[in-house]
C-alpha positions in Angstrom: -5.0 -5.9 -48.7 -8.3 -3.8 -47.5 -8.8 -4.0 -43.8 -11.3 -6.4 -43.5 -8.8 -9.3 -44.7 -6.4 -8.1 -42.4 -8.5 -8.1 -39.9 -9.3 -11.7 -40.7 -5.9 -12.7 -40.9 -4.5 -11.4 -37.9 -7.7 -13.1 -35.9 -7.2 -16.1 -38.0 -3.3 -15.8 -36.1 -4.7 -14.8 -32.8 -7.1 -17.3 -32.3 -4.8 -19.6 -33.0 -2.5 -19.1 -30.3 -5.7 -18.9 -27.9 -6.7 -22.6 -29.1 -2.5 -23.3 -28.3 -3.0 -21.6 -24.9 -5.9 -23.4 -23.5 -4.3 -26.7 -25.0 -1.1 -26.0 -23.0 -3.8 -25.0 -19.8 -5.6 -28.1 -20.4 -2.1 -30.4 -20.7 -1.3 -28.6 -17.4 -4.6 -29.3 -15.8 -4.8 -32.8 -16.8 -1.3 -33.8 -15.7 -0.7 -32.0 -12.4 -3.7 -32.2 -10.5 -4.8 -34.2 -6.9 -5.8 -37.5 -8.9 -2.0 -37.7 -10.6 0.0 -36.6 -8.2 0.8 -40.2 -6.8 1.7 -41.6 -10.0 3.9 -39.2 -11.1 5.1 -38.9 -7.6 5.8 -42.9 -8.1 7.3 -42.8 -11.3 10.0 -39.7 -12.0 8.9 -37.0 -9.3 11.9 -34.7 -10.4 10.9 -34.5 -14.5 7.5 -33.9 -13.8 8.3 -30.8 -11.1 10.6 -29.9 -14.3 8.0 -30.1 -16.6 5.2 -28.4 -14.8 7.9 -25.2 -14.5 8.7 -25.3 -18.0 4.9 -25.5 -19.1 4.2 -22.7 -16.1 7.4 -20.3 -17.4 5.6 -21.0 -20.9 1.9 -20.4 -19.9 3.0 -16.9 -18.4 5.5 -15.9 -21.3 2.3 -16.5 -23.9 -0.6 -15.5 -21.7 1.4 -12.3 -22.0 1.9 -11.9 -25.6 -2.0 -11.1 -26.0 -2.2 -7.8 -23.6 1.2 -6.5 -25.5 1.1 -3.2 -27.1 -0.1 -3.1 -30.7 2.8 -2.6 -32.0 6.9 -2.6 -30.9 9.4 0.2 -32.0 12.9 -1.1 -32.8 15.9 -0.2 -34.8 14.3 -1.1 -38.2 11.0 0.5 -37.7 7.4 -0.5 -36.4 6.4 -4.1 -35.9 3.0 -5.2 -35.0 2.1 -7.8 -32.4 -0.9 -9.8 -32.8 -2.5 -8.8 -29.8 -6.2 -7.6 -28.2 -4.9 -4.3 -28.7 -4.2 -4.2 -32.1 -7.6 -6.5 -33.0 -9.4 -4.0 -31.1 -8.0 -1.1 -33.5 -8.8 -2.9 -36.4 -12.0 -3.7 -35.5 -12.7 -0.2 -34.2 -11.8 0.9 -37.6 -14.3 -1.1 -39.5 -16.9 -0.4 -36.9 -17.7 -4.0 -35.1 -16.0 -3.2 -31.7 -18.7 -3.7 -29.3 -18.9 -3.3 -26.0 -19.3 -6.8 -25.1 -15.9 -7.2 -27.1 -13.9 -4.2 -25.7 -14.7 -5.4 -22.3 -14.0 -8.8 -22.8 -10.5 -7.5 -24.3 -10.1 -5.6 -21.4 -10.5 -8.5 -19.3 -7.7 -10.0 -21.2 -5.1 -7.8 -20.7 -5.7 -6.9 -17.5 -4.8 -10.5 -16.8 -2.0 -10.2 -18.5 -0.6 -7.2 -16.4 -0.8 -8.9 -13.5 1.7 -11.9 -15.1 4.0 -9.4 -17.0 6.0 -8.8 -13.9 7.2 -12.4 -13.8 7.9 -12.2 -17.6 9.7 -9.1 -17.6 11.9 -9.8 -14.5 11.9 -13.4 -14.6 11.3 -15.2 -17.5 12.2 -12.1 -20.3 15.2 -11.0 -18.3 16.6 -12.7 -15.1 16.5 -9.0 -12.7 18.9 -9.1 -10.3 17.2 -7.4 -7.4 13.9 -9.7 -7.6 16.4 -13.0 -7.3 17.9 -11.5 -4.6 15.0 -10.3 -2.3 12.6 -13.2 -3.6 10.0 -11.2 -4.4 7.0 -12.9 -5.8 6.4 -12.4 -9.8 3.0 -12.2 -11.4 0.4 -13.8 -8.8 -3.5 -14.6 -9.9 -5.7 -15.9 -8.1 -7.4 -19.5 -9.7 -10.5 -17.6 -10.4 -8.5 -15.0 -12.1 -7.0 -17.5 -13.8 -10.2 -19.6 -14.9 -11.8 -16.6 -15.8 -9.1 -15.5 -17.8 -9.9 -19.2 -20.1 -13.1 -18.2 -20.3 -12.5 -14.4 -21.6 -10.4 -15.9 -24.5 -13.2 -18.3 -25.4 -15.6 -15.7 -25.5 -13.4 -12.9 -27.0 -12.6 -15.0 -30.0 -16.3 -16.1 -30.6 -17.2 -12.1 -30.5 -14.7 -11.4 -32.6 -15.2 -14.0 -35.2 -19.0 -13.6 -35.2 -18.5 -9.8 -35.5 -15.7 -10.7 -38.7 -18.9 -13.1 -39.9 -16.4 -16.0 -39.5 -18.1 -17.3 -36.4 -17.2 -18.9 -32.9 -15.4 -22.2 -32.8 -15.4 -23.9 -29.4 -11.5 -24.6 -27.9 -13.1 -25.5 -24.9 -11.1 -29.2 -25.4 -7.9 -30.6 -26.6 -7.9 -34.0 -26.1 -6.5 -36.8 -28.8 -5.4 -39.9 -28.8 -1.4 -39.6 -27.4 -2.2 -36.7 -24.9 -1.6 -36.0 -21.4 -4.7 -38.2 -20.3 -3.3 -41.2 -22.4 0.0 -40.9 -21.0 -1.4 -41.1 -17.0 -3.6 -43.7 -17.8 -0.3 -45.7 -19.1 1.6 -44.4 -16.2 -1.1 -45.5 -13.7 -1.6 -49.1 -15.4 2.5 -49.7 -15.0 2.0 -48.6 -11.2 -0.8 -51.6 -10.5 1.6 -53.9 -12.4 4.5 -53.0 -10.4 2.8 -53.7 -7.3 
């Protein structure tokens, strides 16, 4: 396969797990927020604070797959990770990594250092001494993390335009059956009930 179809591929598999990232965001977003929190309060307060820990435990865990190392040493040899880092190589190889892109990616995994504590002693591995102590894991701020939605947006438009496959706006998830259509039923059953 010549590099630019690899690099097209692994894209094609990175920017898919972006558009699955800032679907899980927006899920999150949509269903624990001010405006919900009575409903769900109303209707099964305990699954919903089990829910929004599962889909936190999973934001972290895959915000963190995109700032891993290009590739992973184990027993059986080298595997690659689909990451900024190894885009970025491929990329620098063919000659398209700009600036605009490198820093972008930088952006990227930057963020994902500051989470990779909670996945590696928390989520990855359940560390002893952090359980103990109760030392808090992998804390953003909300305009860290809001920026960090933004910076995958515009990394994958860079990098598709710079591939000439061309941006495609995640921005929005919504469908029929989502997070939105499942308050609005909640809600309605709430004004019945009274």
């Amino acid at each position: 396969m010549i590099e630019s179809e690899k690099a097209i591929e692994i894209f094609g598999h990175f920017r898919e797990h972006c558009i699955r990232l800032k679907r899980d965001y927006n899920t999150y977003s949509d269903l624990f927020n001010e405006s919900s929190r009575e409903v769900l309060s109303k209707i099964a307060p305990t699954f919903f604070t089990d829910i929004a820990d599962i889909l936190q435990r999973d934001w972290i865990l895959q915000a963190c797959k995109l700032s891993d190392p290009p590739e992973s040493k184990r027993k059986d040899g080298i595997h690659y990770n689909i990451t900024v880092q190894l885009l970025n190589q491929s990329l620098e190889r063919m000659g398209l990594l700009s600036t605009e892109i490198s820093n972008t990616g930088r952006s990227i995994v930057e963020y994902g250092e500051k989470l990779k504590p909670a996945r590696d002693k928390y989520i990855a591995h359940f560390d002893y001494e952090h359980q103990v102590q109760g030392i808090p894991l992998g804390e953003t701020s909300e305009p860290e993390l809001l920026k960090f939605i933004d910076d995958i947006q515009q990394y994958c438009d860079l990098v598709g335009e710079a591939l000439g496959i061309g941006p495609l706006d995640f921005s929005s998830s919504g469908c029929a059956g989502d997070a939105l259509d499942l308050l609005m039923h909640l809600k309605r059953a709430c004004l019945q009930a009274q």
